[in-house]
N, C-alpha and C positions, 0 to 999 in steps of 0.2 A: 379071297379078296373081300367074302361081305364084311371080314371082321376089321378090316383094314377101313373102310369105307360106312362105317357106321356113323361117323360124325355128320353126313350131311347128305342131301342128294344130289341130283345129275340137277345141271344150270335151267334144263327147260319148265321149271318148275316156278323159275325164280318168280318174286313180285314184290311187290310192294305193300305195305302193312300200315294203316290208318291207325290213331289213338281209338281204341275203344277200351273194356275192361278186361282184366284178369282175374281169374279164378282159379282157386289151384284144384287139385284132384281129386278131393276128398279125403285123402288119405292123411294119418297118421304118423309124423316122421319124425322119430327118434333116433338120437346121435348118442352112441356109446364110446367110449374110452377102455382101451386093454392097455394096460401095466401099470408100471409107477408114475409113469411123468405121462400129463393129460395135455392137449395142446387146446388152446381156447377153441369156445365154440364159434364155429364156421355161422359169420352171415349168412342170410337164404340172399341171392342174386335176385336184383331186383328185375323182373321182367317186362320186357319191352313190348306192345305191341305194333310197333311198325318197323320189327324185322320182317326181312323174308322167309317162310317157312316153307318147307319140302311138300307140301301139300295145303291148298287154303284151307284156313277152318282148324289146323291142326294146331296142338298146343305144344311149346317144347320141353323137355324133361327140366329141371332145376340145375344139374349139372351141366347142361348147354346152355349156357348164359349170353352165345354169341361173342363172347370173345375171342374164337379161332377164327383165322380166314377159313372163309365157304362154310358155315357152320350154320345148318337150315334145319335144328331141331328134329335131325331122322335116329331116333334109336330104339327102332320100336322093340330090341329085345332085352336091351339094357344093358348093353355089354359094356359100354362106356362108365357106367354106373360107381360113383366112389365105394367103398367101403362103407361110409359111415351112414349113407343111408340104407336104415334097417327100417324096411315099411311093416306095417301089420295092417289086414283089413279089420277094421273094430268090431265087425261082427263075427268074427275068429276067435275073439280073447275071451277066455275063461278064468272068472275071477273066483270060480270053484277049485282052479288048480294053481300048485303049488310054483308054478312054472310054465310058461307060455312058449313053445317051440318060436324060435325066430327064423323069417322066410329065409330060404337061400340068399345066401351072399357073393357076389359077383368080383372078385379081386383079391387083394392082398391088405389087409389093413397094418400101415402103418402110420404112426403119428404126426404130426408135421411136423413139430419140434425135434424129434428126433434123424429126420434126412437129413442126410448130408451130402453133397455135389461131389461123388468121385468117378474118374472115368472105370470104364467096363462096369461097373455097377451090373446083377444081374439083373433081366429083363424082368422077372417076377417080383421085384421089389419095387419096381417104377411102373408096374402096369396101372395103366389110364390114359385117357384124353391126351399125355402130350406124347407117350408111346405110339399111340395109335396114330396121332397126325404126322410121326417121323415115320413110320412103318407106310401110311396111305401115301407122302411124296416121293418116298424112296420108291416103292412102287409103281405108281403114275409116274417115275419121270422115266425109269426102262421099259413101262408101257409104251411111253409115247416115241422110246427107240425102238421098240422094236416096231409097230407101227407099221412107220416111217419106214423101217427096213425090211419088212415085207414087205409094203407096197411097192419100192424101189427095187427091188431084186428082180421081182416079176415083169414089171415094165422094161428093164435093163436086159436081162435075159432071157426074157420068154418059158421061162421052168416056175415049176410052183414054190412057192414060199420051204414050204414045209420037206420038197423035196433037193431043192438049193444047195444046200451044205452038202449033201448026197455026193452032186453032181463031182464039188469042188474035191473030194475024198477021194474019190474015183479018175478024176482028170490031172490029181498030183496037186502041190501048193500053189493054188490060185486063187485069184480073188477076180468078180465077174470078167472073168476072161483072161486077166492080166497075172503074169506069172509073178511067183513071191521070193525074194531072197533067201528064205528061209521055209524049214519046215513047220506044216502044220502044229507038232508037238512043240517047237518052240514057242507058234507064236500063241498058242493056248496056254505058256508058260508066262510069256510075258503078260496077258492081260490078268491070270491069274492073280500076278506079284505086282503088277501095275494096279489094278481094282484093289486089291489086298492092303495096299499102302495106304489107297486113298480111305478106304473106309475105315483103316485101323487109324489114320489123325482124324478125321471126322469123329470117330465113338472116342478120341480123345477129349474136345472138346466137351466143357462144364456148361458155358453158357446153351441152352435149349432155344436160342434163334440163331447163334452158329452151326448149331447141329443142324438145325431145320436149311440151314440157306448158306453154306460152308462156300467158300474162297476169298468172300469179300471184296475187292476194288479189279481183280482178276477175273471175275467172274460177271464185272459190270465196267468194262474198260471204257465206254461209250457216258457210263452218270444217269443212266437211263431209270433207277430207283433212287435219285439224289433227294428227291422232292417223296416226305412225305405221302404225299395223296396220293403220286401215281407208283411210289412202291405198294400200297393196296392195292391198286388198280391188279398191277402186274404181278400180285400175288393171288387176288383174287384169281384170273384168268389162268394163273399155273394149276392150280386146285381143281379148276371146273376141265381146261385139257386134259389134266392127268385121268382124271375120272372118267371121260368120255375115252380116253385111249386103254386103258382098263379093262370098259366092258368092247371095246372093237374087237382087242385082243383076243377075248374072252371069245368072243364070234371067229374067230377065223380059226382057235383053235379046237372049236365045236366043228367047224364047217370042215376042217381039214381031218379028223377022229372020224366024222360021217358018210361023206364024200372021196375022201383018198386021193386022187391024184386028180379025176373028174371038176372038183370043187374048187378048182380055178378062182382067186378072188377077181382077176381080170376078167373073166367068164372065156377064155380065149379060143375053144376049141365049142364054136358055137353049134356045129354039129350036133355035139352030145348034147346039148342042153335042149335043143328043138326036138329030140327024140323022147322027152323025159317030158310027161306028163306035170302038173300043175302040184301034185303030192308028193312029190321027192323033195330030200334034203338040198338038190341043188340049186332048184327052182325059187325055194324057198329062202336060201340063200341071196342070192341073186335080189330077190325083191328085198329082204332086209336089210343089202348093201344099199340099196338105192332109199330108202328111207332113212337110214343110218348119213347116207351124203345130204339129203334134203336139210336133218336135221342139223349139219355140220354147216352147214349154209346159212341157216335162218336163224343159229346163233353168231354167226358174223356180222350176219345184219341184222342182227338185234343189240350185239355190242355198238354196233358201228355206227347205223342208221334210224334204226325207228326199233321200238317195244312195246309190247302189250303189258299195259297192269293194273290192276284190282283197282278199285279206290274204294277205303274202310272207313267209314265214318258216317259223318250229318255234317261235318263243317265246311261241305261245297254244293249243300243243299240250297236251290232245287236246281244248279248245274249239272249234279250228281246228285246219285242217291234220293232220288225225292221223296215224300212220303205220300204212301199211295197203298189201296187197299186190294191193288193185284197180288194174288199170290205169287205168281212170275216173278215180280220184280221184288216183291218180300223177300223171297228165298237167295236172291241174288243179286251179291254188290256188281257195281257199273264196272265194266272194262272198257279202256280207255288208249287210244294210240298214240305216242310221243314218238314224237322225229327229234333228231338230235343233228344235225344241219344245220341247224340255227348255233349249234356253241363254236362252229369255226371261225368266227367274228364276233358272236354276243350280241346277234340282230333279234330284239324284242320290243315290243309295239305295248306302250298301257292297255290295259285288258287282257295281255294273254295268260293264258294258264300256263303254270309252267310248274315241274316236278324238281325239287333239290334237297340237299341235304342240309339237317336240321346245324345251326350254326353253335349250338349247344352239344350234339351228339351226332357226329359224325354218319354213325350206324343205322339212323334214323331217316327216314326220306317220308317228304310232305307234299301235297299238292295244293296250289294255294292259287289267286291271279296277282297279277302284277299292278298296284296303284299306282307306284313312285318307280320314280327313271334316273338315274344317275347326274345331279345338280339341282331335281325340282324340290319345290319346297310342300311337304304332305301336312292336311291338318290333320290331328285327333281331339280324342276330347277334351286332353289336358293341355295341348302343345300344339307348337309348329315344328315339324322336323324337317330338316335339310337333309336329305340323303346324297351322300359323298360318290365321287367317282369310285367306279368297279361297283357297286351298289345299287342293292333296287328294294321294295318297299312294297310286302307283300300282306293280304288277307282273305281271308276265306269267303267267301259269298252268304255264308251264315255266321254273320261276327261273333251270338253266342254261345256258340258252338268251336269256337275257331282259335285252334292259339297260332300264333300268326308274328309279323314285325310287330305287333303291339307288345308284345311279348317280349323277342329277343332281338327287335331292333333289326335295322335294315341286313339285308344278308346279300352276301359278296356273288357277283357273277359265277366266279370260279365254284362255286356250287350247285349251280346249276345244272340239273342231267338231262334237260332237254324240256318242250314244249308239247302239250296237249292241243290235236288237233279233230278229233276224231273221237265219238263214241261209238263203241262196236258191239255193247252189249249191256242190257238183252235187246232182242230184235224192232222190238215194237219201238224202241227209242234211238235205232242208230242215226246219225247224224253229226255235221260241223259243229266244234265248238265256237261258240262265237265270242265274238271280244267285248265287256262292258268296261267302260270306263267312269271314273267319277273324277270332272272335270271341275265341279263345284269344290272339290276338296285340295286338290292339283294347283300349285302355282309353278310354270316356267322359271328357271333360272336365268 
């Protein structure tokens, strides 16, 4: 599973990422060509710093550019790694020798010019980034059946997950209780040829977001990814459940190898668990499920209702970020609480702080306050601007620091992810954020 899941990490991670600078690694990086025909040389990706990354602070490799969904910069072994980057540390090279050993290489190198889109293709000729993102939801989505069907089985029948199927062998063709028209051997025949089918048109498909997201208007009878933005939304959110049901899995089939029949995911036979000291696997268990639900919860309510996240920068100084000669607070950007409550009607007041996505880049998310309100008239330094319905008119609290509506112009409600209400960190500064308004610049429509 880690090789599957290298492209990114688990959601409780997620954040938010301020404009500051990029630097790259130090390193040395040379692109070679093997055979006749050489394919132009690969742009470096330009890098973003207000993506969310798998850990703050962390930088992402060159070939995670953030153009996959859930794609947080995690590879720390490089397995995702192109071919054609061939690093050298420069204190390695000997220009005494006739010949420089090149590091290991991580893939298959072929040219770009020379792929070509046929189906079955073998896997060692397509290994990369878009292998591994078809490998990691094909995966996460039978994690999250099976899941679902252990926990279901147990609650249903009172027998442990792992001993279930057992039961059903032994009791003749049935399913939780309910007898079957058919034999076991059949119907292990049919899903066989039924699965078999679907994945043999699936690795038909040429296009690589057919492959990624295969049935199309059948598989969305409702319109429910008709809209752009909320097909991310809802691709995001398949990425980040798959992953979380991956490593659940991953636990129950530890717990069930450890514990044997005792290891109950329901804990149901509480006897035996009251008899079992604090250092057994099943105890241990027990407690991991229960932090494993906490955490399934508080990313509910962090999709849902309210999140915590970073803020990188000086362009909401000294709201954020002040400049100050504590070490404390040197070492560490502000965290900040956003309810999102507010975007079930789009109820916002001038001065509030509020977190959206950049109207230039999508990918991008800003914190900024709010000036202008949909009809008023905003002054700047060159102009009067009218900010239209759906529309609000935002700047930073440190203007020259701030790119802001001066920039890229009033930005649409609909981008909005919700309102800052709350500082939560560091300690010596928790407290309300409050509202400043500039009425001197404001005119009513």
């Amino acid at each position: 599973m880690a090789a599957v899941t290298n492209a990114a990490a688990t959601s409780s991670f997620m954040g938010t990422r301020f404009p500051d600078v990029y630097t790259s690694s130090g390193r040395f990086v040379a692109r070679f060509g093997f055979g006749g025909k050489k394919a132009a040389p690969k742009k470096a990706s330009k890098q973003t710093s207000d993506r969310p990354l798998w850990y703050p602070g962390a930088v992402a490799p060159d070939w995670l550019d953030g153009s996959l969904v859930g794609d947080y910069g995690f590879d720390p072994f490089g397995l995702g790694k192109p071919a054609e980057y061939l690093q050298y540390d420069l204190d390695s090279l000997d220009q005494n020798l006739a010949k420089n050993m090149a590091g290991e290489i991580i893939g298959t190198r072929t040219e770009v010019a020379d792929v070509k889109a046929t189906p079955f293709q073998p896997y060692s000729e397509v290994f990369g980034l878009q292998r591994f993102r078809e490998c990691e939801l094909i995966h996460g989505r039978w994690a999250m059946l099976a899941t679902l069907g252990a926990l279901t089985v147990e609650w249903l029948t009172g027998v442990t997950w792992q001993d279930a199927g057992k039961v059903e062998l032994v009791e003749g063709s049935s399913y939780l209780g309910q007898p079957l028209p058919f034999s076991m051997t059949t119907l292990i025949w049919i899903e066989v040829l039924v699965i078999g089918f679907i994945e043999f048109q699936r690795n038909a498909e040429l296009d690589p977001e057919k492959r990624l997201y295969p049935g199309g208007k059948y598989f969305d009878p409702l319109g429910l990814a008709a809209d752009p933005e909320k097909k991310a939304t809802l691709q995001l959110a398949e990425i980040k459940h798959a992953r979380l049901a991956m490593v659940a899995f991953l636990g129950f089939a530890v717990q069930a190898a450890a514990t044997g029949k005792d290891g109950s995911i329901l804990a149901r036979d509480s006897s035996v668990v009251g008899n079992l000291d604090m250092g057994t696997p099943s105890v241990l268990w027990n407690v991991a499920k229960k932090c494993f639900t906490v955490g399934v919860i508080s990313l509910t309510v962090s999709d849902l209702f309210s999140s915590i996240v970073p803020v990188r920068g000086a362009s909401m100084s000294p709201t954020f970020n002040p400049k100050t000669n504590s070490l404390l607070e040197s070492l560490s950007d502000d965290r900040v609480l956003v309810e999102k409550l507010c975007l079930s009607n789009y109820k916002f007041s001038h001065g509030d702080v509020i977190v959206f996505c950049s109207p230039d880049n999508h990918k991008e998310k800003h914190i900024k306050r709010i000036v202008g309100l949909p009809g008023d008239w905003v002054g700047t330094i060159y102009d009067v601007v009218h900010i239209p319905e759906g529309h609000c008119w935002v700047e930073g609290d440190n203007l020259a620091s701030s790119l802001d509506s001066r920039s890229f112009g009033p930005v649409p409600l609909g981008l909005v992810k919700g309102r800052v209400t709350h500082i939560l960190w560091p300690p010596n500064r928790v407290s309300s954020v409050e509202r400043k308004t500039s009425r001197n610049r404001v005119s009513p429509s």
